[in-house]
C-alpha positions in Angstrom: -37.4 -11.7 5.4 -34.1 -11.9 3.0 -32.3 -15.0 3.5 -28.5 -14.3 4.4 -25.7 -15.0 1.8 -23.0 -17.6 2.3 -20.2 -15.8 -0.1 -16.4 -17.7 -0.7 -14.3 -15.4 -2.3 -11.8 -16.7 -4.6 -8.6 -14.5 -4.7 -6.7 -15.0 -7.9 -3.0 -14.1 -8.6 -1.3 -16.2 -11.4 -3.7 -18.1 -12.2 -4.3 -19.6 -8.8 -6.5 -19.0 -6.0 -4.3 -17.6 -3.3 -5.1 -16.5 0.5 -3.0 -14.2 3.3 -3.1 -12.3 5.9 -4.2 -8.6 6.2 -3.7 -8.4 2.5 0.4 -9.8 2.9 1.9 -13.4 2.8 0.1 -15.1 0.5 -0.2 -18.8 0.0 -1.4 -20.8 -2.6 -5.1 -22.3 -2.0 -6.1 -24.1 -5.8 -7.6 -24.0 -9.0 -10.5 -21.4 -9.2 -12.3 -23.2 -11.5 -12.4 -26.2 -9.9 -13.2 -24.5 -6.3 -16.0 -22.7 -7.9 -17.2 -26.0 -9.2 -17.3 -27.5 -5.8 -19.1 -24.2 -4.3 -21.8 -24.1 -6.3 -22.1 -28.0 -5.7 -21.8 -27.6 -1.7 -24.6 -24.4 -1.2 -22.8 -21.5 -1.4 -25.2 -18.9 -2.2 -22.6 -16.5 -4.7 -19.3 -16.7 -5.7 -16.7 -13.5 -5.5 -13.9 -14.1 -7.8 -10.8 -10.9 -7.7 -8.4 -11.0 -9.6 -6.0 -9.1 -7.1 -3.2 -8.5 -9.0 -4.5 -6.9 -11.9 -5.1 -3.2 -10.7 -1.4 -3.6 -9.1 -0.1 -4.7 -12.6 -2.3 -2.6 -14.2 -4.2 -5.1 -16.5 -7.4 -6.2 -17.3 -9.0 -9.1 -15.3 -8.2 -12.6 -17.1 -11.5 -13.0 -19.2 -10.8 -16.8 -20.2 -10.7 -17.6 -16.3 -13.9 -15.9 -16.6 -15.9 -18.1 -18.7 -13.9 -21.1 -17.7 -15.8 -20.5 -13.9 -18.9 -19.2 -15.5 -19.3 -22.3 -17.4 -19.4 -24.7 -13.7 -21.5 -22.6 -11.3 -25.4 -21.9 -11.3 -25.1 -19.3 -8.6 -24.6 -15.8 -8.6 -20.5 -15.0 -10.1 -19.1 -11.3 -9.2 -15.9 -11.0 -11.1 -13.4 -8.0 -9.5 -10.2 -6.2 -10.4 -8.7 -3.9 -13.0 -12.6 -3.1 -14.4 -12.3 1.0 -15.1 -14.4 1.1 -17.9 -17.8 0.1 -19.2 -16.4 -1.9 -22.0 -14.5 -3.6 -19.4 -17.8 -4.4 -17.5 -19.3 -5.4 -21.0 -16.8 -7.7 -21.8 -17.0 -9.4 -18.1 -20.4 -10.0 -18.7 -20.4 -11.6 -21.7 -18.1 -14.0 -20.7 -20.5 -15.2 -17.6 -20.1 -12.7 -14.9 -23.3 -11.4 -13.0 -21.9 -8.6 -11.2 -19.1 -6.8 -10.9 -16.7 -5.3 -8.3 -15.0 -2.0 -8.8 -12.6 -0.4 -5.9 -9.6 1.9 -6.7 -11.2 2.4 -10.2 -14.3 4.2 -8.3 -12.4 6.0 -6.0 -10.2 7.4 -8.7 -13.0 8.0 -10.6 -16.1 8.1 -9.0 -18.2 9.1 -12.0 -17.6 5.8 -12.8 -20.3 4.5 -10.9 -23.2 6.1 -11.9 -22.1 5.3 -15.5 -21.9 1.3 -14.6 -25.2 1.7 -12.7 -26.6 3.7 -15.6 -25.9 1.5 -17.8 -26.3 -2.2 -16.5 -28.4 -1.4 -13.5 -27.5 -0.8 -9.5 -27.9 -4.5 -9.2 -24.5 -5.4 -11.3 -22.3 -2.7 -9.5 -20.5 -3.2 -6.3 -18.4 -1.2 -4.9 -15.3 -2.8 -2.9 -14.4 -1.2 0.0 -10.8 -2.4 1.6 -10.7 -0.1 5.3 -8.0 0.1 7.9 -9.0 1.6 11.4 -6.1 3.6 12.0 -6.8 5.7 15.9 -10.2 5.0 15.6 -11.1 6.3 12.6 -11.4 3.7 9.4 -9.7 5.3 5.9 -10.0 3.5 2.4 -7.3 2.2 0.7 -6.6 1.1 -2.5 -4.3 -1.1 -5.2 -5.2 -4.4 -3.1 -4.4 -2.6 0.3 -1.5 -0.7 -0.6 -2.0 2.7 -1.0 -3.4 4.5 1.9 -6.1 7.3 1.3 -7.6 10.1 3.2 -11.1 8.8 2.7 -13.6 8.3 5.4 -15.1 4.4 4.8 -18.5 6.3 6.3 -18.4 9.1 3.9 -17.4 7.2 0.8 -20.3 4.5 1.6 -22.6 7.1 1.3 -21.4 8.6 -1.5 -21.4 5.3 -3.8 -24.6 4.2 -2.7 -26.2 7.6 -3.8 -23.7 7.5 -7.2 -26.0 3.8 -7.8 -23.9 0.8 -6.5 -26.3 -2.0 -5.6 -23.6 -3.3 -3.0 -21.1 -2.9 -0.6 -18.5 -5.3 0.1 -16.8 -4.1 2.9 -13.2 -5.7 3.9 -11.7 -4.6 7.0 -8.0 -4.6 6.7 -7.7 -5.2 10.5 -9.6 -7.6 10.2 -8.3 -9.7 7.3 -7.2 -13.4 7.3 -6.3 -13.2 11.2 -9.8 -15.4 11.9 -10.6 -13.6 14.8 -14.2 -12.6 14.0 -15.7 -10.1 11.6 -15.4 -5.9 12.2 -18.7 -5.7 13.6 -19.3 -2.5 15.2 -18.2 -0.9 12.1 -20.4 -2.9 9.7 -23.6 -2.3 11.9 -22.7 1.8 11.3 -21.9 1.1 7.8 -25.9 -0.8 7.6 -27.4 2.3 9.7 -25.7 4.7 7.1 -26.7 3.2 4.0 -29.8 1.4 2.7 -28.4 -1.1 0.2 -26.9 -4.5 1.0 -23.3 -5.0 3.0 -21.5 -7.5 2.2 -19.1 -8.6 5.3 -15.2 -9.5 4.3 -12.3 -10.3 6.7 -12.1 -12.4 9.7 -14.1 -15.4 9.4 -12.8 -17.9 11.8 -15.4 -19.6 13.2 -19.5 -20.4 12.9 -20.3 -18.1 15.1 -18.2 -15.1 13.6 -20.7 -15.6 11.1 -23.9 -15.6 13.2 -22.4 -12.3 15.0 -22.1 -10.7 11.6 -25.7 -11.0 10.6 -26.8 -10.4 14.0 -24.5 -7.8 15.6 -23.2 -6.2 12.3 -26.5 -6.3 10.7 -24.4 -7.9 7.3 -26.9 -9.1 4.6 -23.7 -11.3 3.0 -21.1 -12.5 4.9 -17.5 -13.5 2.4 -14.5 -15.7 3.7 -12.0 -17.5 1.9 -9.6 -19.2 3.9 -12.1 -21.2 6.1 -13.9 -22.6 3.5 -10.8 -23.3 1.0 -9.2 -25.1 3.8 -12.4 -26.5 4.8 -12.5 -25.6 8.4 -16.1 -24.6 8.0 -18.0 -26.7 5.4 -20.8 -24.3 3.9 -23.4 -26.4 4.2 -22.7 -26.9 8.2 -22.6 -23.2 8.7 -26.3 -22.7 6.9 -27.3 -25.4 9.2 -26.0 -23.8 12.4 -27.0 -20.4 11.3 -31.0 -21.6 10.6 -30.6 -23.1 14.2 -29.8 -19.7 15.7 -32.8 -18.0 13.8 -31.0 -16.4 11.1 -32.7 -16.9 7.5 -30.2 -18.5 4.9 -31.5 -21.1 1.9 -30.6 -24.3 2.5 
């Protein structure tokens, strides 16, 4: 059986890591390059660095941030934000990056997939997903949260999954920063309607959030930020709980 992924997700705005609540109020949380450092010292299986402002600012994600993180961790290193191009993806890589993370570039242009998949493999792409259940139905949105869309989460998993994304990291809006337990019933559709990994984002606030987003969510990854920058949950502590309830993670 896979092992599950422990994921901390860096959020970067100015140069900082930064964390809110459902996508609003941030605060500031550290230096990225020294938390990635300290992740990839402390067992976290892979390491999800977004640069969050740069599709709202429309720029390109900060390459020398890049390389400065590559050059620390020995763990899997998804770089997102602002990437619309596959020069943009080449350039990532170069400076470290294992994967990447596209969101409002693929819905905008969802072409854009199978020429990222095409070109690097399905196992660079991910595809972002930020969803808000709004009456019981859960719609994409984009630019970091703010712009709403018509888009079915359901629909468009399945249509990047068969455009070649390797991965799906789903965030639910709802769900975000407010440490009340990840958006389970809606990830466990998500893993009956598509065959390749999920990874879980938004609401970590406890071990057993986790454990309930393997098991009841069927998640192969689970991401938080918050809970692990303010060390609330030490990563190591949740892979030990997590083997003690039976789920698979490397430890």
């Amino acid at each position: 059986m896979l092992t599950k992924r422990i994921v901390p997700c860096l959020d970067i705005k100015n140069g900082r890591t930064v964390k809110g609540v459902n996508f609003v109020d941030l605060r500031d949380a550290g230096d990225p390059v020294v938390m990635a450092k300290q992740y990839a010292e402390l067992g976290a299986d892979e390491l999800v660095f977004l640069d969050i402002a740069a599709t709202l600012e429309n720029r390109k994600t900060m390459h020398e941030m890049v390389l400065k993180v590559a050059a620390q961790v020995n763990i899997p290193f998804t770089v997102g934000g602002g990437i619309s191009s596959i020069e943009d993806v080449d350039a990532l890589l170069h400076c470290g990056a294992d994967k990447v993370s596209i969101n409002s570039s693929a819905v905008k242009r969802p072409a854009l997939i199978n020429e990222l998949s095409e070109k690097f493999g399905s196992q660079c792409v991910v595809v972002a997903i930020d969803a808000k259940q709004i009456e019981g139905d859960w719609y994409v949105h984009l630019a970091g949260g703010t712009i709403p869309t018509e888009i079915k989460l359901f629909d468009w998993a399945k249509e990047v999954e068969e455009r070649g994304a390797g991965e799906i990291l789903f965030t639910s809006m709802n769900h975000d920063g407010t440490k009340a337990g990840f958006a389970n019933e809606a990830l466990g559709k998500l893993s009956g309607v598509v065959n390749i990994p999920i990874i879980a984002s938004g609401g970590a606030g406890t071990i057993q959030h986790f454990a309930d987003a393997f098991i009841k969510g069927k998640a192969d990854a689970a991401l938080a930020a918050s809970v692990f920058h303010f060390g609330e949950i030490p990563v190591l502590e949740l892979k030990k709980e997590l083997k003690k309830q039976g789920i698979p993670v490397r430890l």
